[in-house]
N, C-alpha and C positions, 0 to 999 in steps of 0.2 A: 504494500500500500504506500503511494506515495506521501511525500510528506508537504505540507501548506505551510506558506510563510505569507505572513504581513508586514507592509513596509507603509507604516502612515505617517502621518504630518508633513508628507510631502509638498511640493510642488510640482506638480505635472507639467511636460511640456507635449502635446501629442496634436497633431493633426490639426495645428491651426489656434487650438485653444493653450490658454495656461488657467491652472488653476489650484486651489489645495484640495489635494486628497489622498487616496491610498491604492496600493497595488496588491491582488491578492496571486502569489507565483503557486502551483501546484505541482511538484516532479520538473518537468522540463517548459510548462507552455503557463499564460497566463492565466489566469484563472475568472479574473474581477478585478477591472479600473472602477474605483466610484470618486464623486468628488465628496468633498468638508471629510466629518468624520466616520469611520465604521461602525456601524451597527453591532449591538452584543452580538448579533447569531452569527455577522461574520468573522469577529472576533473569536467566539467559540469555536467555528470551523476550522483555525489556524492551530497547526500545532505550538510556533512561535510569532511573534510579533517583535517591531523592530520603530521607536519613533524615529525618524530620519531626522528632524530639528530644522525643519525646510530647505531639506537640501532639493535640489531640481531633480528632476527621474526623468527621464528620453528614452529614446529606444535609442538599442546602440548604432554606432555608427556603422555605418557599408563602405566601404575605401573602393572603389572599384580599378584602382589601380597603384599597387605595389608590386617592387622589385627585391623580393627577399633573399636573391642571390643562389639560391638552391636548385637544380644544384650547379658544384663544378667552380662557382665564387662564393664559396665558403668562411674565405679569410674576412671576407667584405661582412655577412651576416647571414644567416640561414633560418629556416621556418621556424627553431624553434625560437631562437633568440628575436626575433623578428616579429612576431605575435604576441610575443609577451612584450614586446614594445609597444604593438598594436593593442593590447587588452590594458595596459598602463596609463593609456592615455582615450578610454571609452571606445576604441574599435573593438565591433563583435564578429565582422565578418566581413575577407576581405575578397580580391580579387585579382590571381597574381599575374603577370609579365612572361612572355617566354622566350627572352633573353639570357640565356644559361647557359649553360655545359654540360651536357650536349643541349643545343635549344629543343625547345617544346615544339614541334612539328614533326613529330608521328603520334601515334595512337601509345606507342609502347613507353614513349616518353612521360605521353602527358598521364597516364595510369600509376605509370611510376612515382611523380609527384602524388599524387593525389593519395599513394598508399603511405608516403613519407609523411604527408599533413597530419594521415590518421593518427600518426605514432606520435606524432609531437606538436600539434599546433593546440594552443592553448583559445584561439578563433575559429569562427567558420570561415572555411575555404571554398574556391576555386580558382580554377588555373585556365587558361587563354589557351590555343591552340595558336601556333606560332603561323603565319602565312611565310610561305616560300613561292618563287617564278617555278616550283618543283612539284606542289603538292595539293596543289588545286583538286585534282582528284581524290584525295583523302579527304580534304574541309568540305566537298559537297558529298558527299554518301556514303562516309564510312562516321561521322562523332556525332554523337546522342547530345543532340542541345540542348535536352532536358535536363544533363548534369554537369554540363561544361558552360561558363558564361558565353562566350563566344570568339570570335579569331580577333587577334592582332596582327597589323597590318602596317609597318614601316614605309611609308612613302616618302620619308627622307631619311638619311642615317642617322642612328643612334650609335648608344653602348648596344654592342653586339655584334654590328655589321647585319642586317637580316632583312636590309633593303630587299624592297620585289619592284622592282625598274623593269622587268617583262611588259610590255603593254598589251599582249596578247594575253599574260597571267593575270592582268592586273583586268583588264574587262572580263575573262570568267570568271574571276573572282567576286568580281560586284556584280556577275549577272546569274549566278549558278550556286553559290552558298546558302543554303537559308539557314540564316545563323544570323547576331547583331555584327556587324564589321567594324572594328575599332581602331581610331588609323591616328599612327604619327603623323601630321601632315607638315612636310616642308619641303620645298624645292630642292631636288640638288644641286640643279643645272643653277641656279640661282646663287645660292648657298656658296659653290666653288668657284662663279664670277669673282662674287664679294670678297673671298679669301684671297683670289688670285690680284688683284685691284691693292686691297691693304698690306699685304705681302709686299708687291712692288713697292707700293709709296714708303713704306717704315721696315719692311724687313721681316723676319718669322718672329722676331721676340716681341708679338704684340702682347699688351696689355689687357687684361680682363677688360675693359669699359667697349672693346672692339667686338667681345662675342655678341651683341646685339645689333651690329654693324652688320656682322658675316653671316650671321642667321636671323636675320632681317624681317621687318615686316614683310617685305614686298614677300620672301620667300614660304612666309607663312598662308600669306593669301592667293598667291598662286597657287599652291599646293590644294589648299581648303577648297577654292572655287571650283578645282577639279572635281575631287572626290563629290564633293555637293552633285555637282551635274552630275557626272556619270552616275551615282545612287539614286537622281532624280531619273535620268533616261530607265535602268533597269528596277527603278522600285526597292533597291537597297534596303537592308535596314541598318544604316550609317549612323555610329557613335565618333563624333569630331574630340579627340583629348586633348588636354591640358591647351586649351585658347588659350592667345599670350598677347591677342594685338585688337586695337579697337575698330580695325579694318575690315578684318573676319565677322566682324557681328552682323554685318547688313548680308550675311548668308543663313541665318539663323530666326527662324520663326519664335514670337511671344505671346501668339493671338492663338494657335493650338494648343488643347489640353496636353499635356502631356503622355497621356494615353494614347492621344489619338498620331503623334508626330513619329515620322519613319527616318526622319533625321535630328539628331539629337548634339547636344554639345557639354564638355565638361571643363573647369574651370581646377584650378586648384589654388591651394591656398596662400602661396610662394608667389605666386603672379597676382594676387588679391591682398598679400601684406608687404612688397616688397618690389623697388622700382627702379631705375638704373642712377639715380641719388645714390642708392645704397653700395656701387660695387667699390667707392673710396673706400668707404668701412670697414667693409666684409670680403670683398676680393672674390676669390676662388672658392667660397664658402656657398653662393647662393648661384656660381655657375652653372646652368641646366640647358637642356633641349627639350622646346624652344627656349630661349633665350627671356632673362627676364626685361622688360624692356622699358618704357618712359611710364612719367606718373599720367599722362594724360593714358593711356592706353590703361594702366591700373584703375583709373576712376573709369573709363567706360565698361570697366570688364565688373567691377563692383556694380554699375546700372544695371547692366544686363543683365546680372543673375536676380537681380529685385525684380528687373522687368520678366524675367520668364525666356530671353530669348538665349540663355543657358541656365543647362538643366539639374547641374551635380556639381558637388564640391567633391574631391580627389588630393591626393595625396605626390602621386609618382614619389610616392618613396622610393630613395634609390641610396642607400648606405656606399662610402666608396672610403677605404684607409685612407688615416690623414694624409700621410705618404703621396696618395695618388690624386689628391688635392693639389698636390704643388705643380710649381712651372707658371707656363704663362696661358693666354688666350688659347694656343692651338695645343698645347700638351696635358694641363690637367682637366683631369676625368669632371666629367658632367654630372650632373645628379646631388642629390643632398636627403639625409634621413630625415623624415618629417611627422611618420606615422604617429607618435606621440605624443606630440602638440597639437596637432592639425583641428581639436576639438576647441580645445582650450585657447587656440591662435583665435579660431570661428569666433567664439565665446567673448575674446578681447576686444574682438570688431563693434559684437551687437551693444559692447561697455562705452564704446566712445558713438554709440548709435549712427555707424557703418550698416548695420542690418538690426533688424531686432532676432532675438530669440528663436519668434518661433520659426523667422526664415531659416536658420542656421538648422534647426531642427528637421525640417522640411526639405534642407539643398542635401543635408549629408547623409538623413537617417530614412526619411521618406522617397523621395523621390529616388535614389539607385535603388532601392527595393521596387517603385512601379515601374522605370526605364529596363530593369533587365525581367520583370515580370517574376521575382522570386518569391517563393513557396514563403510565406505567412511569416514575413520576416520584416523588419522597418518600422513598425507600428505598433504602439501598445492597444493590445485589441484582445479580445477576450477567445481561445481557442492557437493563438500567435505564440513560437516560443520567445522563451522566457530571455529577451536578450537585452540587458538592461543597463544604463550606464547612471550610476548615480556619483551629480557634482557638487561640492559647496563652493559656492557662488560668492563665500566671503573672507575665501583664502586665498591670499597672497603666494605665489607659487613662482619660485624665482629657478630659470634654468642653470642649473651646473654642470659643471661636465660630471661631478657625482651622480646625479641621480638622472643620468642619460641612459636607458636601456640595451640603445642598438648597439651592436657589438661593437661599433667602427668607432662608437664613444666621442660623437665630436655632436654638434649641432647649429646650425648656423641663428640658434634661438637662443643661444648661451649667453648670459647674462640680462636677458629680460625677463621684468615681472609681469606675470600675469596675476589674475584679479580673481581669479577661479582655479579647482583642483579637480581633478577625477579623482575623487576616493574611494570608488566600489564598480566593478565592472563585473556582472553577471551574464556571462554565457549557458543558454539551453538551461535555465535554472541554476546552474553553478556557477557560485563565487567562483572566479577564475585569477581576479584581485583586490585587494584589500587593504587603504592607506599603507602601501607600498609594499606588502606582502602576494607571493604570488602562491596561488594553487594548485602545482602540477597533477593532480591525481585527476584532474578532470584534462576532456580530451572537446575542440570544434567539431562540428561535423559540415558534411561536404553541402555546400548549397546547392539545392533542386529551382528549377525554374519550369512554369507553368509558358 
């Protein structure tokens, strides 16, 4: 028989509303959202009770795109260390990258992860099906979309190399998948003008303040405009990542439901806190692809996600050794570990009223649960598991490099206060973390999609 817990004097943040009340968790799934206080009978029902002292209760967060390194860049961070970054900082369930060793583009690969998550991920999982100019035939009729989120799809280079520059692959890919298509989008032919251009004028030892030069707006929107069309011409169902420029948003619909849009766009939270003011400061720290790039392009990318005409807040967490931080513009590695903060970044926003609340609640925890159509997950709803992220809202929480998770132990958030703490992260009913105690004896389980 399973066992019932109470969690009252809360604050709820769910579906638009905030309010005080209580959550009743039963084994794995919700039981009872009610608002003010519980009733004796459901008090009685509980084997325990717990006042929270109004701390905020959300559903947990959906990352729909991390880079855990697993396998094959292991030194960087791996599933396990990697989720318990993610469940430290209110992610319950995420959705990984298949930029690996060996990448994620076969069946045998991507199974293989997915058996690895079982053993050691402390979140729910899923893993991407890597696109190749090779394997178009595998991503249309051999992967079950029902337990795989869906393909990734490099239309410019990343970490990896796993470009598909085919144009022959690349239209059956967008016309013969049915699966959601999730695409890096950036020029290349663009991309290696621009290098080639600031190379000649200054030389190979450029400067971090040049990577948003080289990987450019223009290269962003070119890239975008494409896939747009082409998913418009074959009916695609097109997922646009990590938008970086205020250029790309007049390709992006805010008048369709969410439900109802076959092209979709996600935002993350590096490109939403952070602008090319910043690369004096931080340098090599906040280097990424796309490039983070002007404040004007950060304030229209903060509109758009109020406006609707992007749809998710994301992570591209991407852990990389301090070590491989260094150098200049064209040598150190891209990426930065974000999974962590990424709630508590959100949470700092709606503080200096950038967004309120419930939007943050709604970009991060709702909405990738209705975008990728997943099984009873995103929503505190009654029959929904139990995947719960409870914050106090009036603790000062200052980054260290002590209490950094990911293995690679750095953060480009180090040294700022935030105003808020995850101090309890319940995955499928289990405590998973607890004012910085973690739970290993509990395991995620793999996300199903409707």
């Amino acid at each position: 028989m399973s066992k019932r817990s109470l969690l009252h004097n809360a604050v709820i943040v769910n579906e638009g509303n905030r309010f005080n009340g209580y959550i009743v968790i039963d084994g794995e799934t919700i039981a009872d959202v009610g608002q003010g206080s519980p009733c004796e009978a459901v008090v009685a029902s509980c084997d325990s009770t717990e006042d929270l002292n109004g701390c905020l209760v959300i559903p947990g967060v959906i990352d729909d795109q991390v880079h855990f390194r697993d396998p094959g860049l292991t030194r960087k961070g791996d599933i396990s260390t990697e989720s318990r970054a993610a469940v430290a900082g209110g992610v319950t369930s995420y959705m990984d990258m298949p930029n690996v060793v060996p990448p994620t583009t076969t069946l045998e690969a991507l199974e293989a992860k997915y058996a690895r998550a079982a053993e050691v991920s402390l979140a729910n999982y899923s893993f991407f099906m890597g696109a190749t100019n090779d394997n178009i035939d595998v991503l249309a009729s051999s992967v079950d979309y029902s337990k795989t989120c869906g393909v990734k799809a490099f239309l410019g280079s990343s970490t990896g190399n796993m470009l598909v520059n085919d144009p022959k692959a690349l239209h059956r890919l967008f016309a013969e998948v049915p699966a959601l298509i999730a695409v890096h989008s950036e020029d290349e032919a663009t991309i290696a003008a621009n290098k080639a251009r600031y190379v000649a004028e200054r030389g190979d030892d450029l400067p971090v303040e040049y990577h948003p030069l080289i990987r450019s707006a223009e290269a962003c929107y070119v890239s975008t405009a494409r896939a747009v069309g082409m998913a418009s011409q074959y009916g695609t169902r097109l997922h646009v990542l990590h938008l970086s420029t205020a250029r790309e948003l007049s390709l992006f619909d805010s008048t369709t439901p969410l439900a109802d849009k076959r092209i979709t766009a996600e935002v993350c939270v590096h490109h939403l806190w952070f602008s090319d003011e910043d690369y004096s400061r931080l340098g090599n720290m906040i280097k990424c692809n796309p490039a983070i790039k002007t404040v004007a392009d950060r304030d229209a990318l903060r509109n758009a996600l109020r406006s609707g005409a992007i749809d998710i807040v994301a992570t591209d967490h991407a852990p990389h050794l301090w070590q491989e931080k260094q150098g200049n513009c064209l040598t150190a590695a891209s990426g930065m570990p974000l999974v962590q903060f990424s709630l508590v970044a959100m949470l700092e926003l709606a503080r200096q009223g950038v967004f309120t609340i419930e939007q943050v609640v709604d970009k991060m925890c709702h909405a990738p649960a209705r975008l990728y159509r997943i099984d009873r997950r995103g929503f505190l709803r009654r029959g929904y598991h139990a995947d719960i992220a409870i914050i106090d809202p009036a603790s000062e929480n200052k980054v260290e490099p002590g209490n950094i998770v990911s293995r690679c132990g750095w953060s480009p958030f180090v040294g700022t206060v935030f105003h808020n703490r995850v101090v309890r992260t319940i995955v499928n009913g289990n405590i998973v973390y607890d004012h910085g105690d973690f739970y290993d004896a509990h395991r995620g389980q793999r996300l199903l999609f409707n």
